[in-house]
N, C-alpha and C positions, 0 to 999 in steps of 0.2 A: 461517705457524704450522705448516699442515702436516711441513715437513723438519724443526725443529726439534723437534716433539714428535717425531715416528719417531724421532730421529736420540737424542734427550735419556735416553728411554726403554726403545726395543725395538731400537735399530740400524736404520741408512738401508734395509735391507727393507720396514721392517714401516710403510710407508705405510697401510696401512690404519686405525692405531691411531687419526687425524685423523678416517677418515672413523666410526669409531666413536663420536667425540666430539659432530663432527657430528649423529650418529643422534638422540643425547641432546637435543641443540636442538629437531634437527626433534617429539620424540616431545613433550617441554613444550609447543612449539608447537600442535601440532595439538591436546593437551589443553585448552588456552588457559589454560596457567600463564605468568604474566608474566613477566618474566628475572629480578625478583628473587627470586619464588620460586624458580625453576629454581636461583639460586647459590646459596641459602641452603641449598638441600638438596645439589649438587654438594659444597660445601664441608665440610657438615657430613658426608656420605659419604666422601668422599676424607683426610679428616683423622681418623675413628673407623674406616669400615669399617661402618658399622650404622646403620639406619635410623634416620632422623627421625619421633618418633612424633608427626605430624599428621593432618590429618584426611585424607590421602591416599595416608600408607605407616602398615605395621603397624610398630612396635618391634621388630622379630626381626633376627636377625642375617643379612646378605646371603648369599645361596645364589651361590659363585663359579663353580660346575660350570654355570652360564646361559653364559657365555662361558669359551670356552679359551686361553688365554694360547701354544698351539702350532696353534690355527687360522689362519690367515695370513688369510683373508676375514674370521675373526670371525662364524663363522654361528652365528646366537642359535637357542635353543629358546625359546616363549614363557616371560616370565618367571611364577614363579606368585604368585597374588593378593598372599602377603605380602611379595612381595621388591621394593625398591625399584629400580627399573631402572636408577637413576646407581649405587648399590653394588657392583649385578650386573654392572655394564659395567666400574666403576675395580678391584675384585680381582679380575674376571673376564680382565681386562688384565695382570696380573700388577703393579701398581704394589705396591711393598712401601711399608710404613708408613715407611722412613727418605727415599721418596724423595716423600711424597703431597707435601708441603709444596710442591717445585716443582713437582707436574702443577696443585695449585693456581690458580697463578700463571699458568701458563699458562692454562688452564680461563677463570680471569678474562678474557684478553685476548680469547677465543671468546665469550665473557658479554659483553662490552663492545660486541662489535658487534651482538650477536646482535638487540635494537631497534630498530638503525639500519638491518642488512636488511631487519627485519620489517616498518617503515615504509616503507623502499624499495619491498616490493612492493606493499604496501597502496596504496600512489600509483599503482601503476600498474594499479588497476586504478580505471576509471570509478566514477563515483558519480550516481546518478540521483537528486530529491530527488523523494521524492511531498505534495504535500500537497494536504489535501480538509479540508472546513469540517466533516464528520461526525465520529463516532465509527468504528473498524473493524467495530464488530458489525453484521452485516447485508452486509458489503460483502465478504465473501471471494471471493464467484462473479467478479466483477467485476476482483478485486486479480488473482484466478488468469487471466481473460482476459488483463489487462495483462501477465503475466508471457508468457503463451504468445503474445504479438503480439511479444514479443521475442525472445524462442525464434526465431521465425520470422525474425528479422533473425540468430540467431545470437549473443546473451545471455541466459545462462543466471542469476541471482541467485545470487550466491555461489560460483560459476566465475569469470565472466569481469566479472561488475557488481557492485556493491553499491547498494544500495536504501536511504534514509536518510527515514522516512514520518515524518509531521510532522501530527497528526489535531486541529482545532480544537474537535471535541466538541459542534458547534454553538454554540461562542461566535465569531464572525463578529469582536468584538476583539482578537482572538487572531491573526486570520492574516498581520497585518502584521510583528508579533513573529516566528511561524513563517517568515516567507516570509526574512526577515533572517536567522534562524537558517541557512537552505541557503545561501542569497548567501556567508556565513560560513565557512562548511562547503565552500566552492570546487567544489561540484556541479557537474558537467556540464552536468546538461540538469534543467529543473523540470519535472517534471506537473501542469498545476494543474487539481485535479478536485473536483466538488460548487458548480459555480456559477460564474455569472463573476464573484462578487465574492472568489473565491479566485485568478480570474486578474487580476482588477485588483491586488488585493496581491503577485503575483509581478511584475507588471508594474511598478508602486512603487518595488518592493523594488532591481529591477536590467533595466540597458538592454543587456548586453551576453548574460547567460548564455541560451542556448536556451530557450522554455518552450513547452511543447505543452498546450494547452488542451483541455478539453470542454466544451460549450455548447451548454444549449435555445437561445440566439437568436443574430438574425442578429450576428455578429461585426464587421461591414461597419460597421453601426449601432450597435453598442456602444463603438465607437471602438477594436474590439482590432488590426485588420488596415487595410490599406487598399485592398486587396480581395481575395476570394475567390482567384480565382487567382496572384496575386503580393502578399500578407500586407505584405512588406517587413519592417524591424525584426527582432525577437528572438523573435516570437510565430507559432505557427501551432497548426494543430489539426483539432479534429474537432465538424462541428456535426451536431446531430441534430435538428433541426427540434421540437423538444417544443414551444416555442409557439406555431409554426407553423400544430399540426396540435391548438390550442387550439378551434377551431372545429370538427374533426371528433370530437372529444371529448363535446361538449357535445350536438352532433346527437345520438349513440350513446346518452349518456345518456336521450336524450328519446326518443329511439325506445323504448328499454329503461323510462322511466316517464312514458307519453304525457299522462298526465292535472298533469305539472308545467309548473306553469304561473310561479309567483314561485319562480326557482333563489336558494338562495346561493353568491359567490363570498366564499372564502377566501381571503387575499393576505398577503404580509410585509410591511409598513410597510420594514422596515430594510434590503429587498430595494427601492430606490426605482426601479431603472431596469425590474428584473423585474417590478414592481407596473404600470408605468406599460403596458408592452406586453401584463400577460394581462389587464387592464380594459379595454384597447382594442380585443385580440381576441373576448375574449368578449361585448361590447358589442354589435361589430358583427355577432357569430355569433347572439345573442341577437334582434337584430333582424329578424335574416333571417327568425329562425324565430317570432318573436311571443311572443316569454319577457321576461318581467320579471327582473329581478338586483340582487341587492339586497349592497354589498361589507361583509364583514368582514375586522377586524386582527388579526392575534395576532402577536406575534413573542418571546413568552415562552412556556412549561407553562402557567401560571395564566392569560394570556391566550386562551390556546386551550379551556381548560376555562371561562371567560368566555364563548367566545362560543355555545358550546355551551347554555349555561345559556339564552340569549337566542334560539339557534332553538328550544329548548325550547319556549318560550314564544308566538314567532312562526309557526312549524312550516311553514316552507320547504316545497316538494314534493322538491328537491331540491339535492345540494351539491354543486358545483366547486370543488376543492382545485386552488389555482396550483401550476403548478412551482415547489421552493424546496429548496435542501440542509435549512435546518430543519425542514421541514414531513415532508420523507425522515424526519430522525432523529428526529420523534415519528412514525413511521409506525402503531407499536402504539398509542398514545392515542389517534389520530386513528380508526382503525378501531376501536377500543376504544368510543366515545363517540359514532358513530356508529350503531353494532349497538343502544349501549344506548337510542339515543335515535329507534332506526325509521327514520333518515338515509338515503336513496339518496345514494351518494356516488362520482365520479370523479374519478380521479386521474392523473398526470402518467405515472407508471413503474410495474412490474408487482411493485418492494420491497413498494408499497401492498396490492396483492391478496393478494402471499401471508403477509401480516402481516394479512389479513383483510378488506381492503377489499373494494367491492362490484364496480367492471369501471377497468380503466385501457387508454389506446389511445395508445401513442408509438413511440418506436425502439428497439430492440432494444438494449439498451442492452449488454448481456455482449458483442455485435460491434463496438460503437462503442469498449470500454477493450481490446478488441484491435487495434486499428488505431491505439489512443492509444500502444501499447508498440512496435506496427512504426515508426509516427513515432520514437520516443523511439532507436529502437534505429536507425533510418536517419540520426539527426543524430549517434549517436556514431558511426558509420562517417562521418562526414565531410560529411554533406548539411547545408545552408542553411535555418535557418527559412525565411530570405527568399525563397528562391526552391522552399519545397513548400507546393503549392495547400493551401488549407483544403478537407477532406475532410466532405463533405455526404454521413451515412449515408443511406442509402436502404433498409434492414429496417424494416420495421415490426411491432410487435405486438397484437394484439386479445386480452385475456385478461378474463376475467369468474371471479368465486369463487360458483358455482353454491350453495351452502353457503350463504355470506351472503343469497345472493338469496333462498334459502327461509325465513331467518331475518327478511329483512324482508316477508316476503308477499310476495316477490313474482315475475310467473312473468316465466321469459325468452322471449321471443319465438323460435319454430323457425328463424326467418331467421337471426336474431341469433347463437343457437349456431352452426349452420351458417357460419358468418362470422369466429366466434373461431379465435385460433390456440391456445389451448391453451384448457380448462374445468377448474378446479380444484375437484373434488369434495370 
């Protein structure tokens, strides 16, 4: 097209006049005007000379002195606010009115591909899906780890990757749907985050596409790997010991309110294989230490305010919240209702404390979705689920919300501060 517009137009010199037209794609483009926009205003410029009065050019007549028709590069001054830049560029060109009709025609054949490239590179660049059984709010620290754990592989989001997040909002029947949605959507690699019942549904979903997991348990026993260091299949990840380290939780807690003696465990029903392991560990933690536990359900809002109403009433010494992505995405009710109700309560991840809860003790969790992005970014450079180990963080965290603690009576032990890694005043 290039020889032929120079040649139609301006004489076989004036090569340039192509790559002006060019400019015009790329300038829609990067606006994010679609290609019919772009021809309907090419068209409607190149056939009047005068703007298209939308919501994105003024009605005023094109300023031609933007380009010079004796420039041979065609060097622009910026255009100003009211001049539409396809006007400014086709009189700026010198096209006279007897001859717009065939730069038209032409224009179109530039129009005509101009999708098919933009798709071209759309393809080539990767696509990562994310999906988590939460909602986004609350999880930026975490998204921006994942980004910077790719960084560090050398993907940037919206350079060189695209990011296609997929948020189940705490509906747990959702993520099967979601997880089909990426399969669909021909992703590269899945993240499956907030639970492994987010990774069983990418698991479900497909046997071939990459998927990098994160996970309080052991992955071994959950049936997602077949072992730690050679995974095998489509899956590998990052485990972080959260229920692991269900026992030194509950120690912490009783350090911190030595006179509790009947604790409550919280659990998800609908979480059945996560239910089954924090009952087990806390059981055996419980006995170690000569605590009664007594379990509750919630797997809804109104369930959770249920069971509140009922320690009310029982009045526990103290509460163990299980690991659960839903129990994360009622983080504020839970401390909400806790405060109102004098509850010592621990919790899984440090979302809890600083949404108001009383102390939580697990893994560092902002290091564990940066190692979930170097994963994600070492299998689009070409690595094997199958053959990269499942990565066992080893950060831990102690954090306590000093604040709460005064709100419930209660004092922290000198040890104890001394021992946190952060105290939220």
């Amino acid at each position: 097209m290039k020889d032929v517009f120079a040649k139609k137009f301006f004489g076989a010199g004036r090569d340039s006049a192509s790559g002006a037209l060019a400019s015009v794609l790329r300038k829609y483009s990067s606006e994010g005007r679609t290609p019919d926009a772009a021809e309907r205003c090419i068209r409607h410029c190149a056939g009047t000379g005068t703007c298209r009065p939308d919501s994105e050019t003024a009605p005023v007549k094109a300023n031609s002195r933007i380009y010079r028709a004796t420039d041979i590069r065609l060097r622009a001054t910026k255009p100003t606010r009211k001049t539409c830049y396809t006007s400014s560029l086709i009189l700026g060109l010198g096209v006279s009115p007897m001859r717009r009709r065939e730069f038209i025609t032409l224009v179109g054949s530039g129009i005509a591909a101009w999708p098919l490239a933009a798709r071209a590179q759309q393809a080539a660049m990767p696509v990562i899906g994310f999906l988590d059984s939460r909602s986004p709010d609350g999880l930026t620290d975490r998204v921006r780890q994942f980004r910077q754990g790719m960084k560090e592989i050398g993907y940037v989001e919206g350079e060189n990757v695209a990011i296609e997040y997929r948020w189940a909002e705490g509906q747990f029947d959702r993520l099967p749907v979601l997880a089909a949605e990426l399969v669909r959507r021909q992703v590269a690699v899945i993240v499956a985050s907030g639970g492994p019942t987010v990774t069983f549904a990418a698991k479900a979903a497909t046997t071939t596409i990459p998927t990098v997991f994160i996970v309080a348990q052991d992955p071994v026993g959950l049936g997602l790997v077949a072992s730690l260091a050679r995974p095998g299949g489509n899956l590998t990840g990052i485990n972080f010991y959260s229920q692991e380290l269900a026992a030194k939780r509950l120690e912490l807690l009783h350090e911190l309110v030595p006179v509790a003696t009947p604790v409550a465990v919280l659990v998800n029903p609908d979480n059945a294989r996560i239910t089954e392991i924090t009952l087990k560990d806390a059981d055996t933690a419980a006995r170690a230490m000569g605590l009664q536990i007594q379990v509750f359900n919630a797997s809804t809002n109104r369930e959770i305010e249920g069971v509140f109403a009922t320690l009310t009433r029982e009045r526990p010494d103290a509460l163990f919240v299980g690991n659960d992505g839903f129990f994360n995405s009622r983080r504020v009710q839970l401390a909400t209702l806790a405060a109102r109700d004098k509850i010592p309560a621990a919790y899984s991840n440090r979302d809890h404390v600083e949404a108001g809860g009383l102390m939580t003790y697990g893994t560092e969790i902002a290091d564990a979705y940066r190692q979930v992005g170097a994963y994600a970014g070492r299998i689009l450079k070409g690595a094997k689920p199958a053959a990269l180990p499942v990565v066992q963080s080893s950060k831990f965290e102690l954090v306590i919300n000093a604040q709460t603690a005064r709100l419930l009576g209660l004092t922290v032990p000198p040890t104890l501060l001394a021992r946190a890694d952060e105290v939220i005043e």
